[in-house]
TIMI-706130 format. One record per residue (C-alpha): residue number from 1; y, x, z. Coordinates in Angstrom, 2 decimals. Example, Ala and Ser with C-alpha at 12.3 -4.5 7.8 and 13.67 -1.06 7.14 Angstrom:
REM TIMI-706130
 resi      yy      xx      zz
    1   -4.50   12.30    7.80
    2   -1.06   13.67    7.14
REM end
This chain:
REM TIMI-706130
 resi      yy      xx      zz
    1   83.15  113.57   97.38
    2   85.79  111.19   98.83
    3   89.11  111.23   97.44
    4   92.63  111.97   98.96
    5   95.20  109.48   97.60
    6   98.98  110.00   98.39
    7   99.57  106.32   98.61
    8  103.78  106.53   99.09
    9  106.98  104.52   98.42
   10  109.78  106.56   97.11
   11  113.53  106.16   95.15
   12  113.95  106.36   91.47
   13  114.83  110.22   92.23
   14  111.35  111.17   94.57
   15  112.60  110.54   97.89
   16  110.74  108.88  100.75
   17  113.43  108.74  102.99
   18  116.56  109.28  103.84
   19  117.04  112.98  105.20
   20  115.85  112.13  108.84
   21  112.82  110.15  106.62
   22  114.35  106.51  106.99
   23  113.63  104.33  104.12
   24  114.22  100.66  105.41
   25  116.88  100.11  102.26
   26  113.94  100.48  100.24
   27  112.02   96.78  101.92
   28  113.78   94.74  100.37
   29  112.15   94.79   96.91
   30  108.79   94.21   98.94
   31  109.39   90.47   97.46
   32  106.94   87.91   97.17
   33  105.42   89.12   94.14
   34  104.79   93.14   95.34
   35  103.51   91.44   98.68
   36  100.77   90.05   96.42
   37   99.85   92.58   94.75
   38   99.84   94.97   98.10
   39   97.65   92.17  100.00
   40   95.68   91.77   97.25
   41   94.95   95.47   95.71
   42   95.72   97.52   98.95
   43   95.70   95.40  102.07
   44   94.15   98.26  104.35
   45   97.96  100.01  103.33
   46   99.50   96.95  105.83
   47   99.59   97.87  109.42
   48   97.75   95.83  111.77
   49  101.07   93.80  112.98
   50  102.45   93.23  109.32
   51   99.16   91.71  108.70
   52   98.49   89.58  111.44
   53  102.04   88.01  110.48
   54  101.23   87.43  106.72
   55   97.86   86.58  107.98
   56   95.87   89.06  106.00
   57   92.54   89.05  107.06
   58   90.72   90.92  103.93
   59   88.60   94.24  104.49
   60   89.46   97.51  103.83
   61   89.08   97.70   99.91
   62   89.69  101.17   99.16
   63   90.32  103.21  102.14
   64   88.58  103.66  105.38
   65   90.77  106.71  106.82
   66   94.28  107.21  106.98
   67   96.01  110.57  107.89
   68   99.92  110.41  108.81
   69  102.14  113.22  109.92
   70  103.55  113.15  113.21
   71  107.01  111.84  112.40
   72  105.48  108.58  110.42
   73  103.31  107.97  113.85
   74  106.42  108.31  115.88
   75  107.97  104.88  114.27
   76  105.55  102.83  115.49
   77  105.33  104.65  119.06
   78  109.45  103.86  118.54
   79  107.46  100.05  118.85
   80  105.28  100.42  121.24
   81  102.45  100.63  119.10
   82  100.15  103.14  119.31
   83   97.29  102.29  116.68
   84   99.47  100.93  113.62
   85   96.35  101.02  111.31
   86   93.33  100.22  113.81
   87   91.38   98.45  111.01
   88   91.11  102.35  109.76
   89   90.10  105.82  111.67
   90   93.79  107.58  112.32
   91   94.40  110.58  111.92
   92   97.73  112.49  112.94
   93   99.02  116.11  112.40
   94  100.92  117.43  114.85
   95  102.28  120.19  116.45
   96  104.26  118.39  119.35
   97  101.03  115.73  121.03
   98   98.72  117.18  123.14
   99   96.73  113.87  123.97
  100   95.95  110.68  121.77
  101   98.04  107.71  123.10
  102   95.25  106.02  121.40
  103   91.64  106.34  121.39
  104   91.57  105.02  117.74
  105   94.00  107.61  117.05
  106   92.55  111.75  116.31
  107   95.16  114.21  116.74
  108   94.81  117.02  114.37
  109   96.55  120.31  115.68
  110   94.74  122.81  113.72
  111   93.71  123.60  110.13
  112   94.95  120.29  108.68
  113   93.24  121.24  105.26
  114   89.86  122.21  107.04
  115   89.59  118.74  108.51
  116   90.42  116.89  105.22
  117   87.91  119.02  103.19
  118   85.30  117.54  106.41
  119   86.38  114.13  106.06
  120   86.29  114.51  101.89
  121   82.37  115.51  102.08
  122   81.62  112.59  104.28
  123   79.28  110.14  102.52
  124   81.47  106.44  102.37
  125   82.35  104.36   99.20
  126   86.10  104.63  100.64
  127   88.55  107.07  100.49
  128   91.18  108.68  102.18
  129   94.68  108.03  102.61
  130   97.76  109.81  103.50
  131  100.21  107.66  104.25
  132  102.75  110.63  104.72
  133  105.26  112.37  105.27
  134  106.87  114.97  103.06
  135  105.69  118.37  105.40
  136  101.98  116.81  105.59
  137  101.77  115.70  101.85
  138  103.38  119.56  100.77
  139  100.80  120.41  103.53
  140   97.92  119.20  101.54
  141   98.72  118.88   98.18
  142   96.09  120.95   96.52
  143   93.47  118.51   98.31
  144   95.12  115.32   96.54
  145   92.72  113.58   94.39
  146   95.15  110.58   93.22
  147   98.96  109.84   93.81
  148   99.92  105.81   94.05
  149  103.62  105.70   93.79
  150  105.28  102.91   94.49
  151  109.30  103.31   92.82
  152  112.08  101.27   93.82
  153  114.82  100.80   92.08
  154  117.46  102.86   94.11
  155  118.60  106.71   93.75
  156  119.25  108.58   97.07
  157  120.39  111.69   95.90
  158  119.44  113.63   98.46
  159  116.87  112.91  101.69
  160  113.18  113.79  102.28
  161  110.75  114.64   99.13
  162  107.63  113.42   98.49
  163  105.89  116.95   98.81
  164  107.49  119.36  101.11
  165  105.78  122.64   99.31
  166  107.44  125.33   97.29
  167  107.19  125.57   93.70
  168  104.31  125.44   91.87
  169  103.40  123.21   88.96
  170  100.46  120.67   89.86
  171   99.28  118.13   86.47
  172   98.10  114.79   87.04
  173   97.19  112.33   84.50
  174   98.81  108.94   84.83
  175   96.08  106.13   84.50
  176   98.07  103.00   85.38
  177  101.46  101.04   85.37
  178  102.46   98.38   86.95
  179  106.23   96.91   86.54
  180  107.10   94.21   89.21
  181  109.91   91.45   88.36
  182  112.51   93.15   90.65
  183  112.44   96.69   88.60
  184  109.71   98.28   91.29
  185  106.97   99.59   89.72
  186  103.51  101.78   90.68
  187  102.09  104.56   88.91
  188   98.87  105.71   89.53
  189   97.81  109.34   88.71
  190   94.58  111.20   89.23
  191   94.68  115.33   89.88
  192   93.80  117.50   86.20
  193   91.54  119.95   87.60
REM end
């Protein structure tokens, strides 16, 4: 079985965003150093115009899929871009599309968790990841394998959660940390089951 992994950026306090899910105060700690390590240990997480511009070229190392929610997609059709991650199969929930602006692009407007338990079975050495957001993520969270959090140094206090689900205790099992000069750090946990 493939994995899920939540791969996410969020503030010391859990948010991705900003209530309307904006979270461009959190780029500036993507310094030199967490550029590195995101080239080097997750390029595939880059979309294709961030890479051209840094000039990453490397394969996919661990993921071959990504699923996004509808309101991620719509920032980079806000661009004009309508494949953001074409060096992976895309896959978007939604409720409001009715056709693909992209043939690289599936639209999923169905059973969300049907489709992930498909993609899951298929036979690859890669994973899956969901890039976000908060309604997708709460969406699917009893089908996450591994959560890669990536903490900034900045509280919000309020705005959009990593998981929008109700309560309901979920344990993970933290296997790594990573602390970055500029007081980011990444956590990686993989689902107790």
């Amino acid at each position: 079985m493939r994995k899920l992994t939540y791969f996410i950026a969020c503030s010391i306090d859990g948010f991705i965003g900003d209530p309307q899910g904006d979270a461009t105060s959190m780029y500036r700690f993507v310094d030199a150093e967490f550029l590195e390590f995101l080239t080097g240990e997750y390029p595939e997480t880059i979309a294709a115009q961030g890479r051209e511009a840094l000039g990453v070229t490397a394969d996919n190392k661990r993921f071959d899929t990504v699923i996004q929610g509808r309101n991620s997609y719509q920032l980079a059709l806000d661009m004009g871009i309508t494949s953001p991650y074409g060096h992976l199969r895309e896959i978007v929930a939604t409720r409001s599309l009715t056709e693909s602006p992209d043939g690289n692009v599936e639209l999923i407007t169905g059973d969300l968790v049907g489709r992930v338990r498909e993609l899951k079975a298929e036979d690859s050495p890669r994973g899956i990841w969901l890039c976000g957001g908060s309604a997708v993520a709460g969406e699917l969270i009893d089908e996450i394998d591994e959560l890669i959090i990536k903490t900034y140094p900045q509280v919000y206090g309020s705005g959009m959660p990593m998981f929008g689900a109700g309560f309901e205790p979920r344990d993970f099992e933290l296997n790594d940390l990573r602390v970055f000069g500029n007081g980011a750090f990444v956590r990686t946990y993989s689902r107790k089951r």
